[in-house]
N, CA, C and O atoms as a GROMACS GRO file, in nm:
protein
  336
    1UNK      N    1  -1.902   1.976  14.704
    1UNK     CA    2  -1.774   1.915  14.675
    1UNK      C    3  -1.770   1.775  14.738
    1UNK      O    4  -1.812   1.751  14.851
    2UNK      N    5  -1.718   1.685  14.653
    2UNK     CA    6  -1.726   1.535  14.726
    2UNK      C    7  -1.598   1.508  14.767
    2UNK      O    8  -1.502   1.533  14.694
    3UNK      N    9  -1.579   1.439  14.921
    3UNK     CA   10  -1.474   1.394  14.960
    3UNK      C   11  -1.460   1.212  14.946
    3UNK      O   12  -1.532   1.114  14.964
    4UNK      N   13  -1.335   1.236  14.909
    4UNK     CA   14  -1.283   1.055  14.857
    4UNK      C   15  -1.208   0.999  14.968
    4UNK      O   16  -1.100   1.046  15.001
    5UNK      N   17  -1.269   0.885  15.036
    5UNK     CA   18  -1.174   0.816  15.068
    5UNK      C   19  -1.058   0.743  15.025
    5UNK      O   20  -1.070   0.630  14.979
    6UNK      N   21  -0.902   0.822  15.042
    6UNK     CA   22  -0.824   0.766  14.983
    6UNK      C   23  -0.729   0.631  15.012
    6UNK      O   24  -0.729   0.588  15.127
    7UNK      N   25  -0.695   0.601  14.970
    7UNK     CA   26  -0.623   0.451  14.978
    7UNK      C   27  -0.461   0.439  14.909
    7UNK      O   28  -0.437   0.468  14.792
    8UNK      N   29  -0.386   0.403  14.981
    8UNK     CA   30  -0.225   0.350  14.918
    8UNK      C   31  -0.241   0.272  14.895
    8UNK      O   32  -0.348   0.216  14.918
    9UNK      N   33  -0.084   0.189  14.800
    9UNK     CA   34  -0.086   0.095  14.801
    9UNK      C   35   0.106   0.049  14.842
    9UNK      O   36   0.187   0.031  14.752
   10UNK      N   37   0.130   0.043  14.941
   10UNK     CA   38   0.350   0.043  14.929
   10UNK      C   39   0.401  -0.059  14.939
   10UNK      O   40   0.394  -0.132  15.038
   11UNK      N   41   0.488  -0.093  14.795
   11UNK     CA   42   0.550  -0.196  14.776
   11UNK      C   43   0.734  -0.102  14.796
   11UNK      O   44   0.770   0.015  14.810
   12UNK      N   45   0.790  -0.207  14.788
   12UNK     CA   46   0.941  -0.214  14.841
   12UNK      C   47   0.988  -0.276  14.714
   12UNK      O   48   0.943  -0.382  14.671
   13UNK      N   49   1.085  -0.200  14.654
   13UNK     CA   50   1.219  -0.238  14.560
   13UNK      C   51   1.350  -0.273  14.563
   13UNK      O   52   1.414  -0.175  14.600
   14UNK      N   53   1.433  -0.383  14.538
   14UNK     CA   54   1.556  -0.384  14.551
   14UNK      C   55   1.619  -0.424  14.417
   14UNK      O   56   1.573  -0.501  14.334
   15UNK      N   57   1.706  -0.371  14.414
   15UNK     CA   58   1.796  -0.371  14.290
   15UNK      C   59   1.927  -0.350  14.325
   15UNK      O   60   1.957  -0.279  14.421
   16UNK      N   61   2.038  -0.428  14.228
   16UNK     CA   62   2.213  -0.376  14.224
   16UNK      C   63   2.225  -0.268  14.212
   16UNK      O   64   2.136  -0.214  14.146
   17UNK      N   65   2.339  -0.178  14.267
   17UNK     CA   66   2.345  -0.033  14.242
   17UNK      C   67   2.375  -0.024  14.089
   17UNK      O   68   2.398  -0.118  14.012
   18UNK      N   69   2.371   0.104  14.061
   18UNK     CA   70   2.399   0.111  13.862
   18UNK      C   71   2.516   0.120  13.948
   18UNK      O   72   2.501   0.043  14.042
   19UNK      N   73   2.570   0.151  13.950
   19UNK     CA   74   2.735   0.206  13.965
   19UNK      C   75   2.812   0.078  13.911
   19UNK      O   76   2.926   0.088  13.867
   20UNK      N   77   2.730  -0.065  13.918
   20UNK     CA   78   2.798  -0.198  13.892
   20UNK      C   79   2.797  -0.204  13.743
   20UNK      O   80   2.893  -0.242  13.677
   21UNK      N   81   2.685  -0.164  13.694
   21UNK     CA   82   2.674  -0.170  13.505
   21UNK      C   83   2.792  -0.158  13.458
   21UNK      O   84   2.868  -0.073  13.503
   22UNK      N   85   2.828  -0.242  13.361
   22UNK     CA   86   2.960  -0.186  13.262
   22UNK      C   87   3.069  -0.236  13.327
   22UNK      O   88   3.178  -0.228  13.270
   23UNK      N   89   3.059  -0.302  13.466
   23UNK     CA   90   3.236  -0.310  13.510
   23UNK      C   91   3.206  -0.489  13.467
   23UNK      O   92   3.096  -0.544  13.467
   24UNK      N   93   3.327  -0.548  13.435
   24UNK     CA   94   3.338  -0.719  13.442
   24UNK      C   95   3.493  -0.723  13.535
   24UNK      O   96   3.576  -0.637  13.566
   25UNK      N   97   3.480  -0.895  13.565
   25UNK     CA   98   3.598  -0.938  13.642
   25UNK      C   99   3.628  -0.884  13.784
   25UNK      O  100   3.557  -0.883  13.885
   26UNK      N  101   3.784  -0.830  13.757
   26UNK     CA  102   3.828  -0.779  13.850
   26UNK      C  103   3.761  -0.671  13.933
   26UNK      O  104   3.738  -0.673  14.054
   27UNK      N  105   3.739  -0.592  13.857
   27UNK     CA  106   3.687  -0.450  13.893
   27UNK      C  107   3.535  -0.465  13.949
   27UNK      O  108   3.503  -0.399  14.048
   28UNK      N  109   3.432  -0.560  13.879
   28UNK     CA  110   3.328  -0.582  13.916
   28UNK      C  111   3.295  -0.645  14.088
   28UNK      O  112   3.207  -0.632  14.173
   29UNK      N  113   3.450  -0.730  14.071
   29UNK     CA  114   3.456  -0.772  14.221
   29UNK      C  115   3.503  -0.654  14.347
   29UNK      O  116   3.464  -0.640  14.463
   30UNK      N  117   3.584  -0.594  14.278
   30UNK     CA  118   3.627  -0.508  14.361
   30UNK      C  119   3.546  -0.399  14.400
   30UNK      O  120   3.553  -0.365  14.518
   31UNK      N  121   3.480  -0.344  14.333
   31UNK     CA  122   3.321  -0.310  14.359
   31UNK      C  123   3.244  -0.329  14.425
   31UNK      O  124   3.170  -0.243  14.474
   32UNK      N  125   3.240  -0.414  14.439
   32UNK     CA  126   3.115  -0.517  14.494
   32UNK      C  127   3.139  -0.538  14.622
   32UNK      O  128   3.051  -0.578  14.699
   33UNK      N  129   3.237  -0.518  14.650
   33UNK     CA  130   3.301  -0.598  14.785
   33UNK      C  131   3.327  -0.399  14.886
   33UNK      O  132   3.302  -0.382  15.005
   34UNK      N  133   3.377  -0.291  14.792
   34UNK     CA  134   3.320  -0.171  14.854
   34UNK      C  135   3.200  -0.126  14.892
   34UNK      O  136   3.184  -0.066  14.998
   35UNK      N  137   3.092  -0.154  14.801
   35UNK     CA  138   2.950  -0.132  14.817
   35UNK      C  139   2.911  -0.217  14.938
   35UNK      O  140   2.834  -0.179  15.026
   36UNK      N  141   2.969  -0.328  14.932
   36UNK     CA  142   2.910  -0.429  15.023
   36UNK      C  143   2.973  -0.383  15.119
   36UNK      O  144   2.891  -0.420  15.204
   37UNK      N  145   3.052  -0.332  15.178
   37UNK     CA  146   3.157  -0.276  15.353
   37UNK      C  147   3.078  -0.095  15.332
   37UNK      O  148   3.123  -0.030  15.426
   38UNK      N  149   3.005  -0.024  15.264
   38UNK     CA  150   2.943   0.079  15.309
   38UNK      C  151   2.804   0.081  15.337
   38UNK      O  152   2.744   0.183  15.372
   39UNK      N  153   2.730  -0.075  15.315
   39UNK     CA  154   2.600  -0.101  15.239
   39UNK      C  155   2.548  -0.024  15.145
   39UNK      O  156   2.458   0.048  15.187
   40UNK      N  157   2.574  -0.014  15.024
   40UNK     CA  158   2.514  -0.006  14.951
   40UNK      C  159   2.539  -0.058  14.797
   40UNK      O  160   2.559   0.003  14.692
   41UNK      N  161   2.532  -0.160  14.820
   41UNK     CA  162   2.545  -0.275  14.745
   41UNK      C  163   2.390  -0.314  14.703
   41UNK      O  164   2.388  -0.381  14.600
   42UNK      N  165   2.304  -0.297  14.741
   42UNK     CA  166   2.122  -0.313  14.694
   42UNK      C  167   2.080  -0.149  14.705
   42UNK      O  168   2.090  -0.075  14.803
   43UNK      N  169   2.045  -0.129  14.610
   43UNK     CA  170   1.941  -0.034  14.629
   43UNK      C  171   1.814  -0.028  14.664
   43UNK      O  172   1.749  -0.071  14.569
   44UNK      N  173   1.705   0.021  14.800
   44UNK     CA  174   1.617  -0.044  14.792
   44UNK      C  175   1.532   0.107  14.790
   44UNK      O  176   1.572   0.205  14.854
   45UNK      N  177   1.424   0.107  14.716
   45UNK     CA  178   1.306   0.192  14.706
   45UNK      C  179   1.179   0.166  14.767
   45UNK      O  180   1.135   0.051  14.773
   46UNK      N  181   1.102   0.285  14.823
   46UNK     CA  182   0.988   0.226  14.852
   46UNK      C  183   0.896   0.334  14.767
   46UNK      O  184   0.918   0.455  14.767
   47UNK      N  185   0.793   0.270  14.696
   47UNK     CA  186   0.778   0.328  14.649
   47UNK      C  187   0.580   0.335  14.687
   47UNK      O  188   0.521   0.227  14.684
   48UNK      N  189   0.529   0.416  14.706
   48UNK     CA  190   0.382   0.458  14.740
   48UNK      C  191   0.323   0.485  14.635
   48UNK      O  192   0.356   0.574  14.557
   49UNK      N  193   0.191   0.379  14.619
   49UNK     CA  194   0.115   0.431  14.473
   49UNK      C  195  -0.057   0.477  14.513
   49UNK      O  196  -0.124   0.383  14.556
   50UNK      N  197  -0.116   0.588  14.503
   50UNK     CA  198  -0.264   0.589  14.541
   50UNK      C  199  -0.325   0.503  14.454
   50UNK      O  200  -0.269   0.446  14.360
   51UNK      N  201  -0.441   0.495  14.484
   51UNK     CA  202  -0.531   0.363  14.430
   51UNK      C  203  -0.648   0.446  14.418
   51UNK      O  204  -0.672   0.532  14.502
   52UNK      N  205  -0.718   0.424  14.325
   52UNK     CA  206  -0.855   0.460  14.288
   52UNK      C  207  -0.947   0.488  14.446
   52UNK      O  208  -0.939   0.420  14.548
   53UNK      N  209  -1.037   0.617  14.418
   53UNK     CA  210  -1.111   0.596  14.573
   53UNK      C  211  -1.249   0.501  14.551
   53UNK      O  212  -1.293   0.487  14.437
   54UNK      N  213  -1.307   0.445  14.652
   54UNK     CA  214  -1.398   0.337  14.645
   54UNK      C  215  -1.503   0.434  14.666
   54UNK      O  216  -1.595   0.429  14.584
   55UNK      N  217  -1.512   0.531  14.767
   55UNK     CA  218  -1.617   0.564  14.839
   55UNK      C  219  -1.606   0.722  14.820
   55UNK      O  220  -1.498   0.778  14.836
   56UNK      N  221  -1.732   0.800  14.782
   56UNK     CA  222  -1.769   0.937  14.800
   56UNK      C  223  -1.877   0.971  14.894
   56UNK      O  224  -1.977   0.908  14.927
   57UNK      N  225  -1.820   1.119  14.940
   57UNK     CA  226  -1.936   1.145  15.028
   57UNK      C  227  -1.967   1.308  14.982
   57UNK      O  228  -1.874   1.370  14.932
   58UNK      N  229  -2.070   1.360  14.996
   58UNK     CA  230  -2.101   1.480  14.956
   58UNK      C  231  -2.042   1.574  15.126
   58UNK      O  232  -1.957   1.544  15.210
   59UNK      N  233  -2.154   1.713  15.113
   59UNK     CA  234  -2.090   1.771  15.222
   59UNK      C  235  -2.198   1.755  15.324
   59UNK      O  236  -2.168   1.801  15.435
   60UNK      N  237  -2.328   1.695  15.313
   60UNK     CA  238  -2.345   1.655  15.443
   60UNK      C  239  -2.343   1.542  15.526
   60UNK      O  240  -2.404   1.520  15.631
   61UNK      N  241  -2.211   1.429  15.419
   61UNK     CA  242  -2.155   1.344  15.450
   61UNK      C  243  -2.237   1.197  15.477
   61UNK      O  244  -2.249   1.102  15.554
   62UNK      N  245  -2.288   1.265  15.333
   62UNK     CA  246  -2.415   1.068  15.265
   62UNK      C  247  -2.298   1.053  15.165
   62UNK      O  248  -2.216   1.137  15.126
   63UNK      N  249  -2.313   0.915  15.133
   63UNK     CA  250  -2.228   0.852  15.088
   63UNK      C  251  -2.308   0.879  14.960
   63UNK      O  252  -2.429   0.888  14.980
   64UNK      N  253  -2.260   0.897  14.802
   64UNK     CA  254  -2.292   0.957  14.699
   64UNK      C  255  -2.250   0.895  14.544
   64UNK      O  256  -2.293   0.922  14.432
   65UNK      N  257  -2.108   0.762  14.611
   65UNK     CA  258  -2.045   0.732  14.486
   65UNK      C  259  -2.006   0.595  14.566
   65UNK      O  260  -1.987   0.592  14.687
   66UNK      N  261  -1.995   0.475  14.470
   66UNK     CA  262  -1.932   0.393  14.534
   66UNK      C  263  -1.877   0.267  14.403
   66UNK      O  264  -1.943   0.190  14.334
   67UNK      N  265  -1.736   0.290  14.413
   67UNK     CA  266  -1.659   0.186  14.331
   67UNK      C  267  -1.612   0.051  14.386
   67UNK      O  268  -1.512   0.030  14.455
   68UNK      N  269  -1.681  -0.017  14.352
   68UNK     CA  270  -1.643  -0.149  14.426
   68UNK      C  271  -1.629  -0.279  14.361
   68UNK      O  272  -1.737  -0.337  14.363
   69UNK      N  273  -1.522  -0.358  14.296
   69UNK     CA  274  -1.472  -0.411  14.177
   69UNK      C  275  -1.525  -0.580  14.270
   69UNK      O  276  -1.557  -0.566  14.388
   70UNK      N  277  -1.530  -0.701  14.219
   70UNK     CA  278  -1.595  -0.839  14.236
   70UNK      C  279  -1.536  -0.844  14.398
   70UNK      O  280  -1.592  -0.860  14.506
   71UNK      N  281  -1.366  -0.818  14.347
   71UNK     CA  282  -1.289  -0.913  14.447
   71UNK      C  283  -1.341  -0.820  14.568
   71UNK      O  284  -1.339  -0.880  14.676
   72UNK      N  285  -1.382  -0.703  14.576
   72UNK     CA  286  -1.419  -0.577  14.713
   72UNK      C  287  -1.534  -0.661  14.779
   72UNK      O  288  -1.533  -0.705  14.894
   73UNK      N  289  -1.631  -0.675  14.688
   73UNK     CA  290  -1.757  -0.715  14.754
   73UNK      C  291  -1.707  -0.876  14.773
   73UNK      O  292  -1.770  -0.927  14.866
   74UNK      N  293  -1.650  -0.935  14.735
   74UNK     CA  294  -1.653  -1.100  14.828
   74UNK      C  295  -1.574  -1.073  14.926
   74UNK      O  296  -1.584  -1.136  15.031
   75UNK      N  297  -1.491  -0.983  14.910
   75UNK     CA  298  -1.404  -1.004  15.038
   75UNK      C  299  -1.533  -0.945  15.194
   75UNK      O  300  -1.567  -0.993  15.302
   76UNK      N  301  -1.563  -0.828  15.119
   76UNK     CA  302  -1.661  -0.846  15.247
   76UNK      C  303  -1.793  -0.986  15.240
   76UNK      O  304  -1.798  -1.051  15.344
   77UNK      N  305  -1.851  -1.011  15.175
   77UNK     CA  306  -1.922  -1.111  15.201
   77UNK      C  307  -1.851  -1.259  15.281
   77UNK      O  308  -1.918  -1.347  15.335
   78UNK      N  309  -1.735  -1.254  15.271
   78UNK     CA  310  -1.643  -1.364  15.334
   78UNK      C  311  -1.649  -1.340  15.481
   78UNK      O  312  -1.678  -1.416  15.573
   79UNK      N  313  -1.600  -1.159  15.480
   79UNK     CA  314  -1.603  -1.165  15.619
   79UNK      C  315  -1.729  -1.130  15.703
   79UNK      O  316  -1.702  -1.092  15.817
   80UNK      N  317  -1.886  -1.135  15.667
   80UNK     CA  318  -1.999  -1.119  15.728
   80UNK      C  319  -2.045  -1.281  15.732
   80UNK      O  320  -2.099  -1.336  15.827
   81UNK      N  321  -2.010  -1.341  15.607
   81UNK     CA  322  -2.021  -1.503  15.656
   81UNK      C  323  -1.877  -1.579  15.724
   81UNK      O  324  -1.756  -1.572  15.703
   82UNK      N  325  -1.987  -1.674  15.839
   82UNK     CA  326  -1.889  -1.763  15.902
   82UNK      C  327  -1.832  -1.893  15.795
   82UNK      O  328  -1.913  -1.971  15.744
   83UNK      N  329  -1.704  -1.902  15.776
   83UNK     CA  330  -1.687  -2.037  15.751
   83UNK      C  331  -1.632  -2.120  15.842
   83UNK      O  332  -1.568  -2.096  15.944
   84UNK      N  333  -1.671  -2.237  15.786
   84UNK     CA  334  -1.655  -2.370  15.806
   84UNK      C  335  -1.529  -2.410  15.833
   84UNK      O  336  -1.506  -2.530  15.853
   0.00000   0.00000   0.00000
Protein backbone atom coordinates (compact mmCIF):
# COMPACT_ATOMS: atom_id res chain seq x y z
CA UNK A 1 0.00 0.00 0.00
CA UNK A 2 1.51 3.45 -0.86
CA UNK A 3 1.46 6.31 1.52
CA UNK A 4 0.93 10.02 0.05
CA UNK A 5 2.23 12.86 1.33
CA UNK A 6 -0.60 15.11 1.72
CA UNK A 7 -0.79 18.80 1.23
CA UNK A 8 -3.63 21.77 1.82
CA UNK A 9 -4.20 24.49 0.37
CA UNK A 10 -6.54 27.50 2.87
CA UNK A 11 -7.82 30.39 1.41
CA UNK A 12 -10.30 32.80 3.36
CA UNK A 13 -13.72 34.18 1.93
CA UNK A 14 -15.66 37.24 2.55
CA UNK A 15 -18.86 38.14 1.29
CA UNK A 16 -22.28 40.41 2.27
CA UNK A 17 -24.60 38.36 4.24
CA UNK A 18 -27.60 36.99 1.79
CA UNK A 19 -29.95 38.21 4.28
CA UNK A 20 -29.10 41.79 2.34
CA UNK A 21 -30.31 40.36 -1.28
CA UNK A 22 -33.63 41.78 -2.33
CA UNK A 23 -33.86 44.65 0.32
CA UNK A 24 -33.25 48.49 -1.44
CA UNK A 25 -33.21 52.00 0.37
CA UNK A 26 -34.51 52.23 3.61
CA UNK A 27 -34.62 48.80 4.70
CA UNK A 28 -31.28 47.92 3.05
CA UNK A 29 -29.84 50.58 5.38
CA UNK A 30 -31.50 49.54 8.21
CA UNK A 31 -30.07 46.21 7.81
CA UNK A 32 -26.96 46.94 7.38
CA UNK A 33 -26.49 49.01 10.22
CA UNK A 34 -28.07 45.70 12.52
CA UNK A 35 -25.69 43.27 10.97
CA UNK A 36 -23.06 45.75 11.42
CA UNK A 37 -23.82 46.29 15.71
CA UNK A 38 -23.97 42.13 15.91
CA UNK A 39 -21.02 41.60 13.35
CA UNK A 40 -22.28 39.98 10.96
CA UNK A 41 -22.45 42.10 8.31
CA UNK A 42 -19.42 39.99 6.14
CA UNK A 43 -19.59 36.60 5.99
CA UNK A 44 -16.29 35.09 6.12
CA UNK A 45 -15.42 31.32 5.14
CA UNK A 46 -12.45 29.45 5.31
CA UNK A 47 -12.38 27.19 3.21
CA UNK A 48 -9.51 24.03 3.00
CA UNK A 49 -8.81 22.43 -0.36
CA UNK A 50 -6.31 19.11 -0.60
CA UNK A 51 -3.96 19.34 -3.40
CA UNK A 52 -2.70 16.56 -5.43
CA UNK A 53 0.12 14.38 -3.46
CA UNK A 54 3.71 15.00 -4.92
CA UNK A 55 5.39 12.17 -3.23
CA UNK A 56 4.74 8.22 -2.69
CA UNK A 57 6.29 5.87 -0.59
CA UNK A 58 5.73 2.11 -0.52
CA UNK A 59 5.80 0.12 2.88
CA UNK A 60 9.33 -0.07 3.34
CA UNK A 61 9.27 3.55 2.91
CA UNK A 62 11.41 4.14 -0.67
CA UNK A 63 10.01 6.72 -2.30
CA UNK A 64 8.01 5.01 -5.43
CA UNK A 65 6.02 7.96 -7.16
CA UNK A 66 6.86 11.44 -7.63
CA UNK A 67 4.65 14.39 -9.12
CA UNK A 68 6.43 17.35 -9.55
CA UNK A 69 4.97 20.14 -12.02
CA UNK A 70 8.00 23.04 -13.63
CA UNK A 71 7.14 25.63 -10.99
CA UNK A 72 8.08 22.48 -7.94
CA UNK A 73 11.38 21.78 -9.39
CA UNK A 74 12.61 25.62 -9.86
CA UNK A 75 11.46 26.49 -6.78
CA UNK A 76 13.79 24.02 -5.37
CA UNK A 77 16.60 24.69 -7.75
CA UNK A 78 16.30 28.49 -6.56
CA UNK A 79 16.64 27.44 -3.24
CA UNK A 80 19.95 25.00 -3.63
CA UNK A 81 21.36 27.93 -5.80
CA UNK A 82 22.76 31.12 -4.22
CA UNK A 83 21.63 34.30 -5.79
CA UNK A 84 23.09 37.29 -6.49
Amino acid sequence: MLRYITRTVTRTESHLNPQLDGLTGAEYRRMCRYLTSIGELLVVREIVEELPPKYAFDERGELVWVNLTEDDIRAEMNKLTPQP
